[in-house]
C-alpha positions in Angstrom: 61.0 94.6 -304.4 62.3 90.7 -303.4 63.8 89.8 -300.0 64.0 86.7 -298.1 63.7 85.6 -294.5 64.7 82.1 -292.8 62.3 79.9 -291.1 62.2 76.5 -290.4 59.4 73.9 -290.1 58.7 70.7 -287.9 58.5 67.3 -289.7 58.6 64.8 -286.6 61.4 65.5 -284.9 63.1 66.3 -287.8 63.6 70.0 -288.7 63.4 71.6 -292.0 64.9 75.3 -293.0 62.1 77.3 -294.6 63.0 80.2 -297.0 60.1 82.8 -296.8 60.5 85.0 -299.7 58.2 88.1 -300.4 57.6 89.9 -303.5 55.6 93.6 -304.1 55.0 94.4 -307.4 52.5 96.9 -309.6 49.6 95.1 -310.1 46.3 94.3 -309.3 46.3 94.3 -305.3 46.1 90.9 -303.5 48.3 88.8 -301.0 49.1 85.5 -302.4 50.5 82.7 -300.8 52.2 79.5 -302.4 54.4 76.6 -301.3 52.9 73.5 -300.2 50.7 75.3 -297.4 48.4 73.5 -294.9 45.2 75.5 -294.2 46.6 77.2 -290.8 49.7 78.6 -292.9 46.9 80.4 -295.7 45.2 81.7 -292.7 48.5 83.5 -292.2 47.8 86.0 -294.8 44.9 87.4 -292.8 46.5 87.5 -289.5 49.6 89.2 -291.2 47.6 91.8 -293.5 46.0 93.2 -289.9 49.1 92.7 -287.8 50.7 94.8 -289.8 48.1 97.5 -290.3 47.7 97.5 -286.7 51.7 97.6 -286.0 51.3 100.8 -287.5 53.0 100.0 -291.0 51.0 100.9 -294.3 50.4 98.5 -296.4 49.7 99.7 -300.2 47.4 98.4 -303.2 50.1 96.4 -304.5 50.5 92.7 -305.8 52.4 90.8 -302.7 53.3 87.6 -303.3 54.9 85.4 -300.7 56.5 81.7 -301.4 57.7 79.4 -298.6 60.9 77.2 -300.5 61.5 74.7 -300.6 57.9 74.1 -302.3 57.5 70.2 -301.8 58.0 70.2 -297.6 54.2 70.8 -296.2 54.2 73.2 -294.2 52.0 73.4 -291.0 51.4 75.4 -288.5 51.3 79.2 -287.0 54.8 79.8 -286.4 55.9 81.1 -289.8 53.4 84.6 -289.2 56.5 86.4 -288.0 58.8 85.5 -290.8 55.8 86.1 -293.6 55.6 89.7 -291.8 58.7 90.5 -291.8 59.7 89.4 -295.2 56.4 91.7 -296.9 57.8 94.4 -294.7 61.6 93.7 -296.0 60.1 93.8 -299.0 58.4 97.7 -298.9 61.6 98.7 -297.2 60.8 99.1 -293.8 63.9 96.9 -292.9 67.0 96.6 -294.6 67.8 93.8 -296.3 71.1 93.1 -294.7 69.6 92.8 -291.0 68.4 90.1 -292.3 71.4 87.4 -292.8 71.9 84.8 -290.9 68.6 85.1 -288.4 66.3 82.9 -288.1 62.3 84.3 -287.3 59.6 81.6 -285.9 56.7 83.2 -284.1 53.2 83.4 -284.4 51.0 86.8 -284.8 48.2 87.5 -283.1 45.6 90.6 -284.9 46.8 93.2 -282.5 50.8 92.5 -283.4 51.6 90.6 -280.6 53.6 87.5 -280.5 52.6 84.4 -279.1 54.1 81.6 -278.2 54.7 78.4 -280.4 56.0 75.2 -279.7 59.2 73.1 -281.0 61.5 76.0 -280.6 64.3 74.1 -278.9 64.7 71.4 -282.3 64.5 74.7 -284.4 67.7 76.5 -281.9 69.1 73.5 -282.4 68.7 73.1 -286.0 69.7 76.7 -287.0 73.1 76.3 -284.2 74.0 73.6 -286.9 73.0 75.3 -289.9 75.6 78.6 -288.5 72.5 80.8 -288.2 74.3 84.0 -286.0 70.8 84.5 -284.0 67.2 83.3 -283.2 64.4 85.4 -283.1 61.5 83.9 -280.9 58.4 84.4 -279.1 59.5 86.4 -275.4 57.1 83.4 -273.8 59.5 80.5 -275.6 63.1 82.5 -275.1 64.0 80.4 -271.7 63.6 77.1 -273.9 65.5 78.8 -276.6 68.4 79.8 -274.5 69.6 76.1 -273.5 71.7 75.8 -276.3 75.1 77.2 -275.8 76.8 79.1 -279.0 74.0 80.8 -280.3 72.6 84.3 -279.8 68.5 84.3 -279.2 66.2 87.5 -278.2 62.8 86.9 -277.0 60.0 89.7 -278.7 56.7 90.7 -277.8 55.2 92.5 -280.7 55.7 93.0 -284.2 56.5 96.4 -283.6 59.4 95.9 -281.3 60.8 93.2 -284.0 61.2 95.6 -286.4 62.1 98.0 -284.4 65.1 96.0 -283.7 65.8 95.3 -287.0 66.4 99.2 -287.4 68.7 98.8 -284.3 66.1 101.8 -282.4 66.1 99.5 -280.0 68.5 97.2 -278.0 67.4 93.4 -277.4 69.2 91.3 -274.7 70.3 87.8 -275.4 68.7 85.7 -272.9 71.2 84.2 -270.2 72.1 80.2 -271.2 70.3 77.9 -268.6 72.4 75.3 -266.7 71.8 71.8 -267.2 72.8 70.7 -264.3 70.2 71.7 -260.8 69.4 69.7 -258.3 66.2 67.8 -258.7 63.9 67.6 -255.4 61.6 64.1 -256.0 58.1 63.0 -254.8 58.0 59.6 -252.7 61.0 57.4 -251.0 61.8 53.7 -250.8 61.4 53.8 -247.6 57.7 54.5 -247.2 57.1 51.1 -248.8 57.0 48.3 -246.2 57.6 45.3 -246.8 58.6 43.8 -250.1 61.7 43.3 -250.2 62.3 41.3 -252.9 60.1 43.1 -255.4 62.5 46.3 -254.1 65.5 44.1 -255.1 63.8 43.0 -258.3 63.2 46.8 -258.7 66.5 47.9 -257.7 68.3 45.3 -260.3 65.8 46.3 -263.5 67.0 49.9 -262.9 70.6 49.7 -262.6 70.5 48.0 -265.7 67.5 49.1 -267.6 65.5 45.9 -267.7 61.9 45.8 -268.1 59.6 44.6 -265.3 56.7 42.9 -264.8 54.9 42.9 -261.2 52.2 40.6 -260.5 50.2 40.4 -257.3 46.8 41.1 -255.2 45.6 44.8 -255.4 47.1 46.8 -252.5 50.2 44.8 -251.9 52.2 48.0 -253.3 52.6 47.4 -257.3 52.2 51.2 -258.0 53.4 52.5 -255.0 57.0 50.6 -256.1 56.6 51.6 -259.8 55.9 55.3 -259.0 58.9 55.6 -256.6 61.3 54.4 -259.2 61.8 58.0 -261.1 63.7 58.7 -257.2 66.5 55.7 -257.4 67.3 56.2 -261.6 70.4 57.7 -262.4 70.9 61.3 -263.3 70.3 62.0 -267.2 73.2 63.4 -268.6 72.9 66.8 -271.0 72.5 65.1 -274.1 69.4 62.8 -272.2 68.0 66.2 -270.9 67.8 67.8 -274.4 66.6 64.4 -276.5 63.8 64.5 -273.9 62.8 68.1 -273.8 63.2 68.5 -277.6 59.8 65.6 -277.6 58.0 67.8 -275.1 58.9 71.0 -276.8 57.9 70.0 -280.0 54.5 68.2 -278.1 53.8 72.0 -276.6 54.3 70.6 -272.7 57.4 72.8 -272.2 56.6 74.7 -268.7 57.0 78.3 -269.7 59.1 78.8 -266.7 61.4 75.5 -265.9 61.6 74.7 -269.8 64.1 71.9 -269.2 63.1 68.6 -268.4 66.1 67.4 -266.0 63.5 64.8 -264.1 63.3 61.4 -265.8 59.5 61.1 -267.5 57.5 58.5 -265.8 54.5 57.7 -267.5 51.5 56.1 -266.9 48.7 56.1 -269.5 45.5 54.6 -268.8 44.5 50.9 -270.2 42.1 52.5 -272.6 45.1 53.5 -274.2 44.7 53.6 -277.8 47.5 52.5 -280.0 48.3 55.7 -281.8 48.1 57.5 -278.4 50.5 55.1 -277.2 53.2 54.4 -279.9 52.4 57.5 -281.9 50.9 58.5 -285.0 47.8 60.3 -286.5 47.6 61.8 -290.2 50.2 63.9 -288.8 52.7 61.9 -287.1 53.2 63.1 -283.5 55.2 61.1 -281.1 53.5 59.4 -278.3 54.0 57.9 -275.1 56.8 55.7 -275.6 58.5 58.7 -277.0 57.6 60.8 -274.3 59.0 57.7 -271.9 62.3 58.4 -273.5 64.9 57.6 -271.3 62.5 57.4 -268.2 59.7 54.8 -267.4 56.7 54.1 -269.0 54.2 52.4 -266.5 51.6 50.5 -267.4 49.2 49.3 -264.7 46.2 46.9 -265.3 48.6 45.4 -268.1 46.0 42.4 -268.8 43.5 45.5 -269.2 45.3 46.7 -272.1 44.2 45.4 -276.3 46.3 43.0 -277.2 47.2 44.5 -279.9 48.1 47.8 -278.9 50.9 45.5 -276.3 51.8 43.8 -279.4 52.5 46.4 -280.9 54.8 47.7 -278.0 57.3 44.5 -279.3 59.6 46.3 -281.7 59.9 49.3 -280.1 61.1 47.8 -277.3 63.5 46.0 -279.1 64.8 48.8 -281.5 64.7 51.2 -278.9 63.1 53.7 -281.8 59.6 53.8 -283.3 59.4 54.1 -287.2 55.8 55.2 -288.9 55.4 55.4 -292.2 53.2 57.7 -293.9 52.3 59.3 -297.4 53.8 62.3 -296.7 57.4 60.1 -295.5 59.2 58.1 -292.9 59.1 59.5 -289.2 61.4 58.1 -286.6 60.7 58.8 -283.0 63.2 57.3 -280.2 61.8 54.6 -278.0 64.4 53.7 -275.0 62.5 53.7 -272.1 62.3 51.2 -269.2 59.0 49.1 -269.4 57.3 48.2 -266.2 54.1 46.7 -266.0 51.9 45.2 -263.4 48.8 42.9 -263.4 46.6 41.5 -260.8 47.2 37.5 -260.7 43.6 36.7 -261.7 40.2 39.1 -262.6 39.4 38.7 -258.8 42.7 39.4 -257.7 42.8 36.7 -255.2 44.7 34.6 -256.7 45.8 31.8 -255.4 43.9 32.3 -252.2 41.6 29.6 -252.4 39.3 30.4 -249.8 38.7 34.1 -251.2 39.5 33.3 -255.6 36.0 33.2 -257.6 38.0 32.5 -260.7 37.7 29.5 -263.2 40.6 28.3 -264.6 39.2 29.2 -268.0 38.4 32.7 -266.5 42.3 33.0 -265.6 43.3 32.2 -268.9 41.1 34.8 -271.2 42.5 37.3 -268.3 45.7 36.4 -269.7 44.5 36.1 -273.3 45.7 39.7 -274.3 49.3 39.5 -272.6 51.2 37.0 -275.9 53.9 34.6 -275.2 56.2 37.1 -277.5 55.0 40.3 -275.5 55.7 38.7 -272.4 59.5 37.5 -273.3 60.2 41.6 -273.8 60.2 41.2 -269.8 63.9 41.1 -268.4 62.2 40.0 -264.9 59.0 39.2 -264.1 57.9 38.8 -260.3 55.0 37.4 -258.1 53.9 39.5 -255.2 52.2 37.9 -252.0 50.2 40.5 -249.4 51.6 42.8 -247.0 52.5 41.3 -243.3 50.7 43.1 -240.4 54.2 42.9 -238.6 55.9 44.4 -241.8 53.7 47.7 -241.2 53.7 48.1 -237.7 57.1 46.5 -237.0 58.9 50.5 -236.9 61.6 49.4 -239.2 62.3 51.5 -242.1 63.8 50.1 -245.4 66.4 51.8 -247.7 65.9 55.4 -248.7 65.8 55.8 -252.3 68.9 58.1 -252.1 71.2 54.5 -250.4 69.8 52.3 -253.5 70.4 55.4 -256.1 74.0 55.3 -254.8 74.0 51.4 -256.0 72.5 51.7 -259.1 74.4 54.7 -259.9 77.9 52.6 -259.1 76.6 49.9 -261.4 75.3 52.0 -264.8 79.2 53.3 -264.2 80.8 50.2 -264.3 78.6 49.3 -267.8 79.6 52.6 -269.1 83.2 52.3 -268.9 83.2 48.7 -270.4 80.9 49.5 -273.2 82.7 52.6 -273.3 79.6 54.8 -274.3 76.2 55.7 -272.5 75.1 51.9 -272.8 72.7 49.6 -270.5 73.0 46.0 -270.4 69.7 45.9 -271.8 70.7 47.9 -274.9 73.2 44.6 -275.5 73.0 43.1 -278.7 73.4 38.8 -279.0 76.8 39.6 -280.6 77.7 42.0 -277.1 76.1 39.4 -275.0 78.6 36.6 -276.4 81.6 38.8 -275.9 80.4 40.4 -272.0 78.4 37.8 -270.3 81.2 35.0 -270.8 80.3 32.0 -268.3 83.0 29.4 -266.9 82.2 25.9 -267.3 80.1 25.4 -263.6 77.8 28.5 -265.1 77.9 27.0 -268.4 76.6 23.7 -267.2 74.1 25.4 -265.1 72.9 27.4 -267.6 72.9 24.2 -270.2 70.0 22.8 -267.7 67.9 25.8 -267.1 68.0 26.1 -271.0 66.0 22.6 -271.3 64.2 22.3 -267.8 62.4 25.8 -268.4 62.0 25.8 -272.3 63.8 29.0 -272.6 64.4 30.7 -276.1 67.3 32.4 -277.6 65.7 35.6 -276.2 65.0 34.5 -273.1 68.1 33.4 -272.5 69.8 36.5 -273.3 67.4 38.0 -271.1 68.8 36.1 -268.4 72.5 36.7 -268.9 71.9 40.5 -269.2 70.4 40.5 -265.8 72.9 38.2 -264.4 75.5 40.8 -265.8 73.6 43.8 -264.3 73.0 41.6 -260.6 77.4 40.7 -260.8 77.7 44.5 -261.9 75.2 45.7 -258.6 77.7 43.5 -256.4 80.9 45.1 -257.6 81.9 41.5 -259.7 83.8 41.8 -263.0 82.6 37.8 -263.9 79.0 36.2 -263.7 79.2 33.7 -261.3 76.5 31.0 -260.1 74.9 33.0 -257.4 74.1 35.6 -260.0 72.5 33.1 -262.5 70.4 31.6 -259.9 69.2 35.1 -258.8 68.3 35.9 -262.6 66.3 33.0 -263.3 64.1 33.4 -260.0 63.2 36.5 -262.2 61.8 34.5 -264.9 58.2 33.8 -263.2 56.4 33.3 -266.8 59.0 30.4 -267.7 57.8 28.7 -264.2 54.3 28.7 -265.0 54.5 27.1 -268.7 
């Protein structure tokens, strides 16, 4: 007897329908499986046979033979167990055939018939929502991640036992209650703990209302990471579609938190300088996304940036640009998303004393192999780039308190407005290509004339000076302007500390 169950498979973040056919016939008795399996999927066989002996169900001498179709997709992976179960089952008619339209099973068996937990369910829901699948299936541990997706029915199950049990409608299976997007987030850290600084907190403040990357440079302690960890608390809201692009890379990465399975928060991320470049951009024989995907749509920090290889920062060049990452492998092309706000920060010399005289140790040759793996090309990714001097006594014991974050969020939320309803989509002025710059950052002729001797004086290149417009648009947006004026160019430019020190 033939029947069929649907399944679907991870490839990146790409998800592929899996047809799990089963087949018992007379013949000599064996459990064969076929179709382009990796070694964890012709485990399955093993785990199923005793699953199901231990469910309670008898399975007989018979020849079973189960294909996963379509045959050329690999297929990795515990999470077709459930589906391979239920199909042999289907298939010695303990479930009728017709129970099984239009569901789609994912689920992983332990010996005992229990069901465990897998990850990527929320790209599957997603997946089988689009395909017109009726109802999910799913581990009872992955059903609140399942249930964000509106307009499609999915039951959470413990055992094998209870799935089939369903499937014979002897029992009754709730569909979980949909999760709200929208909750209020409660964030670590304010503005207004940090003293002091006030211009890297406007430098701050203007790289995130327009989702500029940032370089900070300046003597340990002076409060590089204390800024760049506080910025998660002034960053807009992500919208729904932000909140499921970014849980659907965490759900498919297994870091979904069993209870709180959406990730509403914008990811800040800090990975160590011994970084490696596959950790960082992604990668591996199978291609997994890493941190700059994980950074979507939040902030990926990286501190000690003159600590990094160079060529794992080089490397960071095009997906900053593209706002995607693309790796190619043998077994195909996997494209992982990329738009995340780069901040970095770097002490000014390997003493950090730098240019304090009286205290530096440094040669100048010393200074430059410190700077040796940050490349003239890496470095002009940087929308601003800032110098930090030390803290002030006065500044920490004065008793006056700066902004809270929840005054400069209200800016920088004002601002990504005003560049949504002239771009007319969810678009930063960083996301502007040269075309879009021409057409938004228009100059008159004093700003043009300006501009014309900023462009020689500080031997800026086409991408630099697109950089600086961009800001300029995003400091005129900050101060409610609907032109770039002077004042605005003149801010951008004292941005551009790199340029100053050619």
């Amino acid at each position: 007897m033939y029947s069929t169950v649907l399944s679907a498979t991870i490839h990146g973040l790409e998800v592929k329908c899996i047809h799990v056919e089963a087949d018992v016939s007379n013949g000599l008795p064996l459990f064969h499986m076929v179709g382009y399996l990796s070694s964890e999927v012709k485990e399955a066989g093993e785990r199923v046979k005793t699953a199901i002996h231990n469910s309670g169900f008898l399975l007989p001498p018979k020849k079973i033979v189960v294909n996963l179709s379509p045959a050329d997709v690999r297929k990795r992976g515990s999470a077709f167990d459930l589906p391979i179960a239920v199909s042999v089952l289907a298939s010695l008619g303990y479930v009728s055939a017709k129970k099984l339209k239009d569901i789609l099973f994912i689920g992983e068996l332990g010996l005992d018939g229990k069901i465990h937990n897998v990850t990527g369910i929320l790209p599957i829901i997603i997946e089988a929502k689009q395909q017109g699948y009726k109802g999910c299936i799913v581990p009872k541990g992955n059903v609140l991640e399942g249930s964000i997706i509106e307009g499609i029915r999915v039951y959470g199950v413990k055992t094998l036992k209870e799935t089939i049990a369903y499937l014979n409608d002897e029992i009754e299976l709730v569909d979980e209650k949909k999760i709200s997007l929208k909750k209020e987030i409660k964030m670590e850290g304010d503005f207004s703990e940090v003293h002091g600084q006030e211009i890297l907190k406007r430098a701050t403040e203007i790289a995130v209302a327009g989702n500029h990357n940032l370089l900070f440079i300046g003597p340990a302690g002076v409060g590089k990471t204390m800024i760049a960890s506080r910025i998660p608390t002034i960053c807009p809201p992500m919208t729904e579609e932000e909140c499921i692009e970014v849980t659907k890379v965490y759900s498919i990465l297994g870091m979904i938190d069993e209870e709180k399975p959406i990730i509403r928060e914008r990811p800040f991320r800090s990975p160590h300088h011994t970084s490696t470049k596959e950790s960082l951009i992604g990668g591996g024989s199978i291609a997994m996304p890493g941190e700059i995907s994980m950074a979507n749509h939040g902030i990926l920090f990286l501190d000690e940036l003159a600590q990094f290889q160079k060529s794992v920062l080089d490397a960071l060049r095009q997906p900053m640009e593209e706002r995607v990452v693309r790796l190619s492998r043998k077994s195909g092309v996997y494209v992982f998303p990329s738009n995340f706000m780069l901040v970095g920060s770097c002490n000014p010399c390997p003493c950090g004393n730098y240019p304090d005289m009286n205290k530096c140790t440094c040669t100048p040759a010393q200074i430059q192999q410190y700077y040796n793996h940050l490349s003239q090309p890496f470095l002009d990714r940087f929308d601003l780039s800032i110098e930090l001097t030390k803290v002030q006594y006065s500044d920490l014991e004065g008793g006056k308190k700066g902004e809270t974050s929840a005054v400069i969020r209200t800016r920088v939320c004002k601002a990504r407005e005003r560049q949504y309803k002239r771009y007319g989509k969810i678009k930063s002025n960083a996301e502007l290509s040269s075309v879009e710059v021409e057409k938004y950052c228009t100059l008159g002729q004093k700003e043009k004339k300006f501009m014309g001797q900023i462009f020689e004086q500080m031997e800026l290149t086409a991408r630099t000076y697109h950089k600086v417009l961009k800001v300029a648009r995003t400091i005129a947006d900050l101060a409610d302007e609907e032109t770039i004026q002077l004042c605005h160019l003149r801010e951008a430019i004292g941005y551009r500390m790199f340029e100053k020190r050619r």
